[in-house]
C-alpha positions in Angstrom: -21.4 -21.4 -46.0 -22.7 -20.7 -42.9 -21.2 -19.5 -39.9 -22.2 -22.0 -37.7 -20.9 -24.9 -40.5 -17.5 -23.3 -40.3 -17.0 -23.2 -36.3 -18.4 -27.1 -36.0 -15.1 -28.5 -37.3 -13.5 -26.5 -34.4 -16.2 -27.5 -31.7 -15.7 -31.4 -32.8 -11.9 -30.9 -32.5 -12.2 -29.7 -29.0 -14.6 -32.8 -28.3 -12.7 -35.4 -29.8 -9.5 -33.6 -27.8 -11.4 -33.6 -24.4 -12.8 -37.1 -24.6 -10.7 -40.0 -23.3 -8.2 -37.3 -21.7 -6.6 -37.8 -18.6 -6.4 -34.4 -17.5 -7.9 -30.6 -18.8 -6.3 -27.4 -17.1 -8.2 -24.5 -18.1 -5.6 -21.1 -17.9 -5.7 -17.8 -18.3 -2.3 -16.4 -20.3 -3.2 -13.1 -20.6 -0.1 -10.9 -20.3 2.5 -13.6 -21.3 5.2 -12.6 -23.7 5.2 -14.2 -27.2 8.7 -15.4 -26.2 7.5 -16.7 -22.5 4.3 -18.5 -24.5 6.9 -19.8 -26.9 8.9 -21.7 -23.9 5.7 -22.8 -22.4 4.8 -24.4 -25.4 7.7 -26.2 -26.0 8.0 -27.9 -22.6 4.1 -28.9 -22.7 4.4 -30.6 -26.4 7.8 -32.3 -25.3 5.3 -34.0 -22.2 2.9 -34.8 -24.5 0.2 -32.0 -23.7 -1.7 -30.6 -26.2 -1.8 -27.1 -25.3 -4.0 -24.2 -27.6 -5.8 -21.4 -27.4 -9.7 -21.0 -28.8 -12.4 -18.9 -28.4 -14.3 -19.5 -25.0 -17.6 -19.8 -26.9 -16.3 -22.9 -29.1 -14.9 -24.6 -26.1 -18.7 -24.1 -23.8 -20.1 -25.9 -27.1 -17.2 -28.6 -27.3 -17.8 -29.1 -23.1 -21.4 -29.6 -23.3 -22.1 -32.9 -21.5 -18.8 -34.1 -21.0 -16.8 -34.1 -17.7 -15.2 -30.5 -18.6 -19.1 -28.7 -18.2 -17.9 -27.7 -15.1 -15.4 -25.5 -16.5 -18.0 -23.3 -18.7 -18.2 -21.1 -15.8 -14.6 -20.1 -16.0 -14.6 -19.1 -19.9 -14.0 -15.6 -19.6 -11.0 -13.7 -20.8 -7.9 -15.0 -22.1 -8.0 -19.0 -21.9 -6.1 -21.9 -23.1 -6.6 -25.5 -22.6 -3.7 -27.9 -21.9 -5.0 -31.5 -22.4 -2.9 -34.6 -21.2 -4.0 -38.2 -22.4 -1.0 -40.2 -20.9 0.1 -38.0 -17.4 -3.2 -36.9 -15.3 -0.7 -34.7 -13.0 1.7 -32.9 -15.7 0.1 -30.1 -17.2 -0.8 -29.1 -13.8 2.5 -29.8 -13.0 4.5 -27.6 -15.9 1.9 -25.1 -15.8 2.5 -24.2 -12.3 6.4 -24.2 -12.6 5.6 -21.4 -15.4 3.0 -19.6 -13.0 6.1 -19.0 -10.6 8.6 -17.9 -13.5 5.4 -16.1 -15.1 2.9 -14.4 -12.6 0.6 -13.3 -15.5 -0.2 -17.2 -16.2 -3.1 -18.7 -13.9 -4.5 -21.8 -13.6 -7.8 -21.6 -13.4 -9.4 -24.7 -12.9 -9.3 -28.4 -14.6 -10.8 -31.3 -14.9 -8.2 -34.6 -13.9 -9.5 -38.0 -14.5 -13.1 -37.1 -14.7 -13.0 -35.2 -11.4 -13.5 -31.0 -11.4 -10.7 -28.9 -9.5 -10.7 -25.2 -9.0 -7.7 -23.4 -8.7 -6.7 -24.3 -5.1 -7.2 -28.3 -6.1 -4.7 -27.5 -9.4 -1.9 -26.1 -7.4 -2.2 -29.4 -4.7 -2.1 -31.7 -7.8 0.9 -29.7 -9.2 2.9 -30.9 -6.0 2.2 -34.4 -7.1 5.1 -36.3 -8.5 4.8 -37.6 -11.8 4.0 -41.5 -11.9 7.5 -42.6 -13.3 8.8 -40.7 -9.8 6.9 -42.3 -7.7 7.0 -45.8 -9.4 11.3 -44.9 -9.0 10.7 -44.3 -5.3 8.7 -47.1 -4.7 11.0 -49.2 -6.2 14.6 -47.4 -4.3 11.9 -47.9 -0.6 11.8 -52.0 -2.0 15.6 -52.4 -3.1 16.5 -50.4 0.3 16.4 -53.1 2.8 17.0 -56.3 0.4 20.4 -54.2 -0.2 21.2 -53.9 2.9 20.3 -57.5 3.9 22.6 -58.3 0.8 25.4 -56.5 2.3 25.0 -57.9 5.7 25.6 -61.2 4.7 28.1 -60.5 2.4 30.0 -58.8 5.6 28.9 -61.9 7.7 30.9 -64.4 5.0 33.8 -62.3 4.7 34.0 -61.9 8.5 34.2 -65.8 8.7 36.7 -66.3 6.6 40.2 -67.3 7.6 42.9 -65.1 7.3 44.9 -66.4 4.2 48.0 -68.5 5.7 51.1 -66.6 5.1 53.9 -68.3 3.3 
């Protein structure tokens, strides 16, 4: 069998990864720990990321006129891709809470919701709550004043009230 017939499978696996995902973090690991990588790991497949490692060649093939072309230019090294279908903002997210505890881990650039980000645009988006926190604080900013209006009256009836006669 020929070479190329082997790595296909691989490149296709990429694609079919890539192509209705929400978000595509390129990252450089080189000098993590088996045991840091391990960690890593974990927390990205408990948020749902697909997180591996393959050879830079098979993911420029797999890229090849999809949104993630723009990342070719940064297959060099070490990489890993972490690819999100559900959450556009987590892996950036996770992978920049490891960056801190890990300074050999880098984000190098990604690809979020069709859009290309270099490093700089990654670390913004890590700031970015995840949707389920902002939905929860959009719903505490609503509940806030109907609360409070609730109470009021509440105060307002008990206020008016007469004092229980005494016997």
């Amino acid at each position: 069998m020929a070479k190329v017939e082997l790595k296909q499978p691989i490149v296709e696996e990429i694609a079919n990864s890539i192509k209705d995902a929400q978000a595509v973090v390129l990252v450089n690991y080189s000098g993590l720990t088996v045991e840091q990588d391990t960690i890593l790991r974990k927390e990205l497949r408990e948020a749902g990321i697909q997180y591996k490692v393959y050879k830079n060649t098979m993911m420029n093939f797999a890229f090849k006129g999809t949104d993630c072309e723009s990342l070719a230019e940064h297959l060099h090294g070490t990489n890993a891709i972490a690819i999100s279908r559900e959450d556009a903002t987590a892996p950036a997210r996770i992978l920049a809470k490891y960056a801190k505890m890990y300074p050999a881990l880098e984000m190098v650039a990604g690809v979020i919701e069709g859009n290309y980000n270099d490093q700089a645009g990654m670390q913004a988006l890590a700031s970015v709550p995840s949707r389920e926190e902002l939905l929860g604080k959009l719903l505490g900013s609503i509940q806030s004043p109907i609360t409070n209006f609730a109470r009021v009256l509440n105060q307002i009836a008990e206020a008016g009230q007469p004092a229980a006669a005494e016997e």
